[in-house]
MIVOTI-835279 format. One line per field, with one value per residue: x, y, z of N, C-alpha, C in turn; residue in three letters. Coordinates in pm, 1 decimal. Each point is the difference from the previous one (the first is absolute). Example, Ala and Ser with C-alpha at 12.3 -4.5 7.8 and 13.67 -1.06 7.14 Angstrom:
<rs>
n.xx	1319.0	-35.0
n.yy	-569.0	105.0
n.zz	780.0	-72.0
ca.xx	-89.0	82.0
ca.yy	119.0	119.0
ca.zz	0.0	6.0
c.xx	90.0	-77.0
c.yy	120.0	109.0
c.zz	0.0	73.0
residu	ALA	SER
</rs>
This chain:
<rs>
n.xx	6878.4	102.2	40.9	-129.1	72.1	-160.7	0.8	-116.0	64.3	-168.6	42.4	-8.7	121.7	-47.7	-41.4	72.3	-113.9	26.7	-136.1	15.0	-125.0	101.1	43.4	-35.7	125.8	0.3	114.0	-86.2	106.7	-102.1	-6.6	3.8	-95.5	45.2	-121.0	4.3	63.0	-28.1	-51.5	133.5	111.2	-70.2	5.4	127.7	20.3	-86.1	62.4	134.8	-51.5	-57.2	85.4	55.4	-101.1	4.8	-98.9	58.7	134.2	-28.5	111.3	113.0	23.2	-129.4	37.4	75.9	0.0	-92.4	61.7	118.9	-80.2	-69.5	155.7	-9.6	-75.6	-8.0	180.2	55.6	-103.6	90.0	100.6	-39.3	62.9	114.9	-52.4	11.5	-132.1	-12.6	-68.3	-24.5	149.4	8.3	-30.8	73.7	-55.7	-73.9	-60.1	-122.4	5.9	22.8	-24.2	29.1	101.3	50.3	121.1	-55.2	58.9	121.7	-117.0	-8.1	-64.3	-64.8	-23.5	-86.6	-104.2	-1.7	111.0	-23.7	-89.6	97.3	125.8	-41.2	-105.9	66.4	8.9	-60.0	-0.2	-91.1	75.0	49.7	-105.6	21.5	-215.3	2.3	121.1	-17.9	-101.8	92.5	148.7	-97.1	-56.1	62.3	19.3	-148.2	39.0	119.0	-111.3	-16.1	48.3	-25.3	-98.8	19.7	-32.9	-119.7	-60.8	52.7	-54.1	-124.8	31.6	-3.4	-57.8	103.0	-59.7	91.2	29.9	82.4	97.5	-2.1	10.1	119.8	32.9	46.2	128.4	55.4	-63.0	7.2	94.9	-7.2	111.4	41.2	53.6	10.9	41.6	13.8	52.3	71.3	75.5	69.0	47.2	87.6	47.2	51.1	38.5	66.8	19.0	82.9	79.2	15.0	34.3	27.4	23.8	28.0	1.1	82.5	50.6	26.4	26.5
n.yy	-3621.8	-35.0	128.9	-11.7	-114.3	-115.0	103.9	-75.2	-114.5	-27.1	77.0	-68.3	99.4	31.7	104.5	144.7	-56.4	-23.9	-17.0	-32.7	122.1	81.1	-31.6	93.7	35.9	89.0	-8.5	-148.0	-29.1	-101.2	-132.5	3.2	-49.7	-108.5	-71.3	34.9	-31.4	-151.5	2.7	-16.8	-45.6	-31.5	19.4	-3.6	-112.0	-32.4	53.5	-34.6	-126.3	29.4	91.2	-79.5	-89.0	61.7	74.1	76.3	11.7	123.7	-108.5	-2.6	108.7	73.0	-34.0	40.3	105.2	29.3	-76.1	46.0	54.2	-46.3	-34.9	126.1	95.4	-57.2	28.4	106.2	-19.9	-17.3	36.6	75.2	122.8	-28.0	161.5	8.5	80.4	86.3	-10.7	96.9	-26.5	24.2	-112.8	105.9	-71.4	57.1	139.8	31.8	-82.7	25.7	-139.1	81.8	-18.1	-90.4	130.4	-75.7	-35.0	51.6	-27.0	36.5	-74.6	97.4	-120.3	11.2	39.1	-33.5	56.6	66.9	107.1	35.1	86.2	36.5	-12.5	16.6	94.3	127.3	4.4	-92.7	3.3	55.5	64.3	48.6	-52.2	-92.9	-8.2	6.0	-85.7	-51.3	39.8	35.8	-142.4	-40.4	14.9	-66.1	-102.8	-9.7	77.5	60.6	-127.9	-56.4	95.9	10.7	-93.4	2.7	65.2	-95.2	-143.9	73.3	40.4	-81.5	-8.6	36.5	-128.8	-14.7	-72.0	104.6	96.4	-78.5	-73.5	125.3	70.0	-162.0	7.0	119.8	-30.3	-94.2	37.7	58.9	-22.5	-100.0	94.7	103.7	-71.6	-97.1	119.4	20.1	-124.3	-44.2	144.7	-20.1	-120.0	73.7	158.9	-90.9	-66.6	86.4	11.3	-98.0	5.1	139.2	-43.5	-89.7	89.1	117.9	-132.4	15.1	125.5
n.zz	-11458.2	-90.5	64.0	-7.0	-94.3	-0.9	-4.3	-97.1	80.4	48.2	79.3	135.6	78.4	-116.5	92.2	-106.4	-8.3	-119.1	-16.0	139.6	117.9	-30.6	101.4	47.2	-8.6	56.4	-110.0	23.3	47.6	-115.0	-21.5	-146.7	11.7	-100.0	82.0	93.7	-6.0	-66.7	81.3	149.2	-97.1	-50.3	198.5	38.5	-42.9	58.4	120.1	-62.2	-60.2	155.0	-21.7	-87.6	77.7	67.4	0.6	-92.1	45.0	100.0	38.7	-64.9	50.5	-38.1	-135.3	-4.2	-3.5	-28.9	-138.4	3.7	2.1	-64.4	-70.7	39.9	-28.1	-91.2	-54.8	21.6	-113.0	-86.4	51.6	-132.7	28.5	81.6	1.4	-138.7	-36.3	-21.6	-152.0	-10.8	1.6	-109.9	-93.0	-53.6	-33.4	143.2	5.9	7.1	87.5	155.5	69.4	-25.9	129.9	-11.1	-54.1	-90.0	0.2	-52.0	-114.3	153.8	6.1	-60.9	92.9	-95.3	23.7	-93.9	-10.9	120.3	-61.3	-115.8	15.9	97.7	-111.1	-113.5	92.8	36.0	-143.1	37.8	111.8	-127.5	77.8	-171.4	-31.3	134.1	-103.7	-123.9	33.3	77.6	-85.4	-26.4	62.3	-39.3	-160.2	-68.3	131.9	-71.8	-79.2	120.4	-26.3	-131.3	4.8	119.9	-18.8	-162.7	118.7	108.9	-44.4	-40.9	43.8	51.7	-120.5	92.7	30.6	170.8	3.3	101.7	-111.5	-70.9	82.4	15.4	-191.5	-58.3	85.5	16.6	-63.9	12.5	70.1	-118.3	-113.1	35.5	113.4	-69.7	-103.2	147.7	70.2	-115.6	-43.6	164.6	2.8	-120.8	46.5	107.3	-41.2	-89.5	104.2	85.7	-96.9	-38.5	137.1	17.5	-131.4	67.5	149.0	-62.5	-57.7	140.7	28.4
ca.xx	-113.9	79.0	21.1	-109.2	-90.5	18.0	-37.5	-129.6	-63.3	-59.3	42.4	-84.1	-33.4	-80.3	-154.5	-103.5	2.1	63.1	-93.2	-5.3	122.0	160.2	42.2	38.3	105.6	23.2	111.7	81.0	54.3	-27.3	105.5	-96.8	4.3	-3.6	-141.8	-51.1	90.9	-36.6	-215.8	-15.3	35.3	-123.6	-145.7	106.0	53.1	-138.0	3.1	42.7	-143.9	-135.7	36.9	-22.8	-127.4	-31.0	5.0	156.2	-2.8	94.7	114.4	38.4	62.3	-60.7	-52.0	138.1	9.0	-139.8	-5.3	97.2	-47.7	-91.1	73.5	81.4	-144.9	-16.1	32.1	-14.7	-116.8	-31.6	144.2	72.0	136.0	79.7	29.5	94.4	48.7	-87.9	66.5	-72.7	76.4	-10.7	151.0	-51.3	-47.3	-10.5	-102.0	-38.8	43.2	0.9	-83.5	202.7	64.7	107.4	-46.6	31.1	141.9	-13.9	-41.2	-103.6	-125.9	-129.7	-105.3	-108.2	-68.6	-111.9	126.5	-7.4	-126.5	-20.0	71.7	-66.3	-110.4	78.8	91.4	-111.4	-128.2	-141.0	1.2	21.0	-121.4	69.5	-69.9	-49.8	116.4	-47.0	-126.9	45.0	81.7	-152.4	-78.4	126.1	60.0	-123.9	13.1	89.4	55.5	88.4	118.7	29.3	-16.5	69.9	190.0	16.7	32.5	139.4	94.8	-2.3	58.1	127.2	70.8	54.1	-45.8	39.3	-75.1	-39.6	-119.6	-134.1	-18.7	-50.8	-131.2	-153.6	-96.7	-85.8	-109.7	-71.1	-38.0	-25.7	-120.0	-56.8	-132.8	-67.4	-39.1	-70.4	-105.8	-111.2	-93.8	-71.8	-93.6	-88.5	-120.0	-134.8	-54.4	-63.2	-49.3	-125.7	-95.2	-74.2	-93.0	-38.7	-23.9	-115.6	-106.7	-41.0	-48.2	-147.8	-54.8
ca.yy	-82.6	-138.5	-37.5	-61.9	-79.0	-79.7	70.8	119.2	-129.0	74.6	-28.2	-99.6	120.4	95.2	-40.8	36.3	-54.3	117.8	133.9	47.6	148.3	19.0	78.7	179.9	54.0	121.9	34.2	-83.1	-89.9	-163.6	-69.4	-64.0	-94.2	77.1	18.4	110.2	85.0	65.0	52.8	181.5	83.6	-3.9	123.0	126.1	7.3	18.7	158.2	40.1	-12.5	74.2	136.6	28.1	26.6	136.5	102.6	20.8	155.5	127.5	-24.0	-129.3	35.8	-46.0	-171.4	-56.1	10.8	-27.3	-136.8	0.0	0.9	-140.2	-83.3	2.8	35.5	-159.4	-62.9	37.4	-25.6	-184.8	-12.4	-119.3	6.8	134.1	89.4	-19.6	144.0	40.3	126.7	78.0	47.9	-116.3	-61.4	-94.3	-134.1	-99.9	-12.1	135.3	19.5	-135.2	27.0	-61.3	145.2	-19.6	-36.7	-135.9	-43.2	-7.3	-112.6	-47.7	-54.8	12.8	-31.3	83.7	-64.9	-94.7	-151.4	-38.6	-89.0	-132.4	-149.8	-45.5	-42.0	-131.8	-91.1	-54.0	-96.2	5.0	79.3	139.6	59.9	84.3	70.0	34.8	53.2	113.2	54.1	25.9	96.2	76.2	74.9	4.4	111.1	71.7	41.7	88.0	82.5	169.5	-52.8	9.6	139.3	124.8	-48.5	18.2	181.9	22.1	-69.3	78.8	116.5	-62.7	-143.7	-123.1	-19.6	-97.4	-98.5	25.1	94.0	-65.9	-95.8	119.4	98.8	-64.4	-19.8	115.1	42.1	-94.3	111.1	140.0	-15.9	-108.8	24.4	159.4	-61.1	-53.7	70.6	124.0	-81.3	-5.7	95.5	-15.0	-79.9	15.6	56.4	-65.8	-41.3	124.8	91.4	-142.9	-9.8	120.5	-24.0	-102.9	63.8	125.2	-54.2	-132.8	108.1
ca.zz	34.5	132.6	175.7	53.9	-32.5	88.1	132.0	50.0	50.0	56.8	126.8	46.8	56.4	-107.8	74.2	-111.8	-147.1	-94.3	-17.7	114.1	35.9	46.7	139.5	-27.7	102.9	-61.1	98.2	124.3	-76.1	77.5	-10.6	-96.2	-105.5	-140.3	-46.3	54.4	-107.3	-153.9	42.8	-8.4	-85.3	-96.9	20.4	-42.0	-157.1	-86.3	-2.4	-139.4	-87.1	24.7	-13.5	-108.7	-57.5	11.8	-42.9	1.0	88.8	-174.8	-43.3	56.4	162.2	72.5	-8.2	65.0	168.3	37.1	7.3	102.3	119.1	9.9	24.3	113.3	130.9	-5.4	56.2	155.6	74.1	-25.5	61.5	-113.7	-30.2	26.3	-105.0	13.3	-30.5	-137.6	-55.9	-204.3	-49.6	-85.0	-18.8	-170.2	-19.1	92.9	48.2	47.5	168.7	51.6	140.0	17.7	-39.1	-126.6	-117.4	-64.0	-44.4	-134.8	-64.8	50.5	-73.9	114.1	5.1	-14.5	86.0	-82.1	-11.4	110.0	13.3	-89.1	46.7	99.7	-17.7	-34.3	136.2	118.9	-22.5	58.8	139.4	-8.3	-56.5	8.9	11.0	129.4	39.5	-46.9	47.4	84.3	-54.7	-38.0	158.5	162.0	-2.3	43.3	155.6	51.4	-95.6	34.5	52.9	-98.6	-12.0	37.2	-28.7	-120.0	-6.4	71.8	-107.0	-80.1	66.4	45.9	-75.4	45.3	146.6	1.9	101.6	88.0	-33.3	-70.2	96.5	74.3	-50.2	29.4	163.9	21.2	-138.1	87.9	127.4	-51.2	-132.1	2.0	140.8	-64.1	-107.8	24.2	108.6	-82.5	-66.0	79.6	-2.9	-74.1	-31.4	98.7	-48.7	-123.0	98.1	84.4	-95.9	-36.4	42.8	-53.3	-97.0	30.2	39.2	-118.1	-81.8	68.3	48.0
c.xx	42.8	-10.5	-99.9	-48.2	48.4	-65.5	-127.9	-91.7	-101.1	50.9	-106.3	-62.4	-62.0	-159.5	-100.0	27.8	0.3	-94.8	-17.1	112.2	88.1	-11.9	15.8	92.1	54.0	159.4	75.1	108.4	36.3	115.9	-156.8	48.3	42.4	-120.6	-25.2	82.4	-22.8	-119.8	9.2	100.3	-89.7	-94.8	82.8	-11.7	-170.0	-26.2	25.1	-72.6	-99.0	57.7	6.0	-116.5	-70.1	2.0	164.0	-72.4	88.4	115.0	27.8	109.9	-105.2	-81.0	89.4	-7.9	-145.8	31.5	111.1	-63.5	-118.9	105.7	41.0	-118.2	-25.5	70.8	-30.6	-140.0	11.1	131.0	74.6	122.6	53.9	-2.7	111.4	14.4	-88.9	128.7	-55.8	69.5	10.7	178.9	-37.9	46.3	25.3	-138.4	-19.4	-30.8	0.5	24.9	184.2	55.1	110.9	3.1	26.7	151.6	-35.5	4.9	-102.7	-92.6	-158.5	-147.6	-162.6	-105.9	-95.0	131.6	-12.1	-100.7	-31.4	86.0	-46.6	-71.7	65.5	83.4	-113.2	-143.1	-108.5	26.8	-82.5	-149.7	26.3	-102.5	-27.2	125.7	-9.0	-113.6	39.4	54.5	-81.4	-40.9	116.8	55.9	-111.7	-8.2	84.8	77.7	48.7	135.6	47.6	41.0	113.4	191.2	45.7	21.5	135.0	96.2	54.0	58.1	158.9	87.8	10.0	11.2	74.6	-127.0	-40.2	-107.6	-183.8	-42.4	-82.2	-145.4	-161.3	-34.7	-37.8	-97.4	-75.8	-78.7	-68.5	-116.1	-161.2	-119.3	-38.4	-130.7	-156.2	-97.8	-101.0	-95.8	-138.5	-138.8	-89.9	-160.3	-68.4	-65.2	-141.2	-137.6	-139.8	-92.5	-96.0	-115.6	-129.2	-77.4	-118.7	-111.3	-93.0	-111.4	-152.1	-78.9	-77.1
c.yy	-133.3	-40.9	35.1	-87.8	-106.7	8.5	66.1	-115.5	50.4	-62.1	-61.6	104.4	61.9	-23.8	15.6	-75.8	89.8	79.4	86.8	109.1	-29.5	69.8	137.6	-21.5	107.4	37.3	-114.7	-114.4	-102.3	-78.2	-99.4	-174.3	14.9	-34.7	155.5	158.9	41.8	20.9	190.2	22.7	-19.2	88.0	134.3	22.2	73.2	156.1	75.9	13.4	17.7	129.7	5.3	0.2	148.6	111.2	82.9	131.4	103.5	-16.5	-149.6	-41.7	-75.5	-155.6	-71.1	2.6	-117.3	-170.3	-45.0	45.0	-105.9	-122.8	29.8	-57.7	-192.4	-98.7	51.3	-19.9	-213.0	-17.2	-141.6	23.5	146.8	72.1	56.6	171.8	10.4	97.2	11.9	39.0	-95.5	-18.5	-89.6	-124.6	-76.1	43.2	169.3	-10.2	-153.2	29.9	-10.4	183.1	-1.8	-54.0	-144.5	-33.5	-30.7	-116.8	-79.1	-66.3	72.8	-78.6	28.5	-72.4	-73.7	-119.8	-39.3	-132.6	-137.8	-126.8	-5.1	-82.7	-159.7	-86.4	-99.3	-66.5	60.4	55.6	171.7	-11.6	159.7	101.6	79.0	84.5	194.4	88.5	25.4	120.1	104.2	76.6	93.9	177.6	132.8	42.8	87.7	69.1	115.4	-64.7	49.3	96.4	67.1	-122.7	44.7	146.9	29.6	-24.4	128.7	103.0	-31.2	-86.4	-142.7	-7.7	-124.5	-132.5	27.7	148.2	-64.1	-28.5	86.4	47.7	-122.3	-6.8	134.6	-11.7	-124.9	96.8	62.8	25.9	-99.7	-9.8	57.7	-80.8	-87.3	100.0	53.1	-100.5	-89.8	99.0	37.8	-121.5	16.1	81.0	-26.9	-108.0	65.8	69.2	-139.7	16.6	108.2	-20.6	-117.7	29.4	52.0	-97.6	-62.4	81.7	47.3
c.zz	57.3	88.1	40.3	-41.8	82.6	167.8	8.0	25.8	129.5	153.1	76.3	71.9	-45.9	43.8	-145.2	-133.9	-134.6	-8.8	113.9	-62.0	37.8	150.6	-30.1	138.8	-60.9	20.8	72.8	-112.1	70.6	-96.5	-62.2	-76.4	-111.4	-84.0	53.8	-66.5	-109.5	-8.7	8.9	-127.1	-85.1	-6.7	-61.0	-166.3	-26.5	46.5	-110.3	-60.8	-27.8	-6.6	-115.2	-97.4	45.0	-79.4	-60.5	61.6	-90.6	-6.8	3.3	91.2	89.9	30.9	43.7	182.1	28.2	7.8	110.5	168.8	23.7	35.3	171.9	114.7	9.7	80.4	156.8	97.3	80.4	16.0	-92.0	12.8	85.5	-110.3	-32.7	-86.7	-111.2	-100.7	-116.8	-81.6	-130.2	-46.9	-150.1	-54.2	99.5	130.1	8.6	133.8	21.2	157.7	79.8	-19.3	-87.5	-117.3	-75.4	-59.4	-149.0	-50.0	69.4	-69.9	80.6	-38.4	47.8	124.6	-86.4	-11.3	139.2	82.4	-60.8	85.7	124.7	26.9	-41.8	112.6	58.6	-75.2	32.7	106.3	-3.9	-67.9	-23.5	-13.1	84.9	102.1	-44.2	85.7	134.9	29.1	-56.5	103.7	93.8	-67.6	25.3	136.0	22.6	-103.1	92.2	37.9	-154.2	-66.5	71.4	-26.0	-112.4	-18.7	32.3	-149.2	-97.1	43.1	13.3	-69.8	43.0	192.0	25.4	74.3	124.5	22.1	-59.6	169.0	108.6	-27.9	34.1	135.4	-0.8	-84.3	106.5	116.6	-27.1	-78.2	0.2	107.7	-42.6	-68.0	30.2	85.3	-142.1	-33.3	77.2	11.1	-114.6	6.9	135.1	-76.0	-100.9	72.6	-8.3	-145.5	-63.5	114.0	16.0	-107.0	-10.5	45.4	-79.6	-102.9	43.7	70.3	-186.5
residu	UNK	UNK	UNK	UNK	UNK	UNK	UNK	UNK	UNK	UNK	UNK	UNK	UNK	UNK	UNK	UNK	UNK	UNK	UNK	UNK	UNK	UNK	UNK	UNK	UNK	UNK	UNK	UNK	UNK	UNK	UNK	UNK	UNK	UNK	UNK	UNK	UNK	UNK	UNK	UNK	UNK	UNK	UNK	UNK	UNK	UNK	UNK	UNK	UNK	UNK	UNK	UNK	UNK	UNK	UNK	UNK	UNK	UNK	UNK	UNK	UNK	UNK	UNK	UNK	UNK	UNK	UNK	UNK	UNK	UNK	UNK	UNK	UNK	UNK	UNK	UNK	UNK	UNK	UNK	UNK	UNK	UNK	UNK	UNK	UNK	UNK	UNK	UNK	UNK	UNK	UNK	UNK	UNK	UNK	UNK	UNK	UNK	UNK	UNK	UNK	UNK	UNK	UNK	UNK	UNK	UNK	UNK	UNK	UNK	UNK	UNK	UNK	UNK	UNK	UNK	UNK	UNK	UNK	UNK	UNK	UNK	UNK	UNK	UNK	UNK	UNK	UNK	UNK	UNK	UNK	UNK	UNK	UNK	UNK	UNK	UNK	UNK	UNK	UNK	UNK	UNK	UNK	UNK	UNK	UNK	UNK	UNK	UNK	UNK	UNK	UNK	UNK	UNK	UNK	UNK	UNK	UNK	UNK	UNK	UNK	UNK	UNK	UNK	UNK	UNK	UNK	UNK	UNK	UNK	UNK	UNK	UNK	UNK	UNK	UNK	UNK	UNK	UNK	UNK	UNK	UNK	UNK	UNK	UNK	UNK	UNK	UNK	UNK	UNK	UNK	UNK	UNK	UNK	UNK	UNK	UNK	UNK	UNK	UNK	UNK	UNK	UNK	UNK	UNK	UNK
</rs>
């Protein structure tokens, strides 16, 4: 936690104030503030978190993959950080995955995302609206849950993904998953549309 401290001073350059949305760049790697930084690792750390408030799924393979893929789809949505790999592979007394293809060096220390959040919060003070940070990290995984979905299937399958494999599966699922996603749903509410109005008639007739 050190070596960021000191550094989450809000840049002049910084157009968004702390409750303001985070930029969606999907994939692009910018060159951040360390106000702007600890805004998108925050939106990241709260992927974790919001996965873990979810429903558990029938394993814990699978809670695993599922929260490890909210850390990834995040950062890569909000270009907090080169990826750097996913893995579900667990490692006793130090994590049941992590967003990293290698494994931890022994004795490692692994820090949780509630220790994360905490010292963050302690750097940056008042800067960090960590409500409107969450609600953010909410909406954004709600938009682009078929990004989520089909990385946590790969994860699962695959164990372990490097940075450039993760990088690959979310842009195709972008292409893919994600157009699919919006044509049904699009169609759904004309549909829903057209029958409301049907329905209105029926009622005044």
């Amino acid at each position: 936690m050190s070596a960021v401290a000191g550094t989450l001073e809000a840049s002049t350059h910084d157009a968004c104030s702390p409750s303001a949305n985070i930029a969606i760049q999907p994939g692009v790697r910018i060159e951040l503030s360390g106000y702007e930084w600890g805004r998108r690792r925050l939106a990241v750390l709260y992927g974790g978190l919001i996965a873990e408030k979810m429903p558990p799924c029938v394993s814990i393979e699978h809670n695993v993959s599922r929260h490890e893929a909210y850390h990834c789809t995040v950062s890569f949505l909000t270009s907090e950080l080169p990826l750097g790999g996913a893995s579900i592979i667990p490692v006793v007394g130090h994590s049941a995955g992590r967003t990293s293809n290698r494994l931890p060096e022994p004795g490692e220390k692994s820090i949780s995302d509630e220790e994360w959040v905490s010292g963050l919060k302690l750097l940056g003070g008042d800067q960090f609206d960590l409500a409107e940070i969450e609600r953010f990290t909410t909406q954004l995984l709600t938009d682009y849950q078929p990004l989520t979905r089909r990385l946590a299937g790969v994860l699962l399958e695959r164990k372990v993904l490097t940075g450039r494999q993760v990088r690959r599966i979310l842009l195709k699922a972008m292409k893919k998953d994600l157009r699919r996603a919006k044509i049904v749903a699009e169609k759904d509410r004309r549909e829903q549309a057209a029958f409301a109005l049907v329905l209105e008639k029926e009622l005044r007739s």
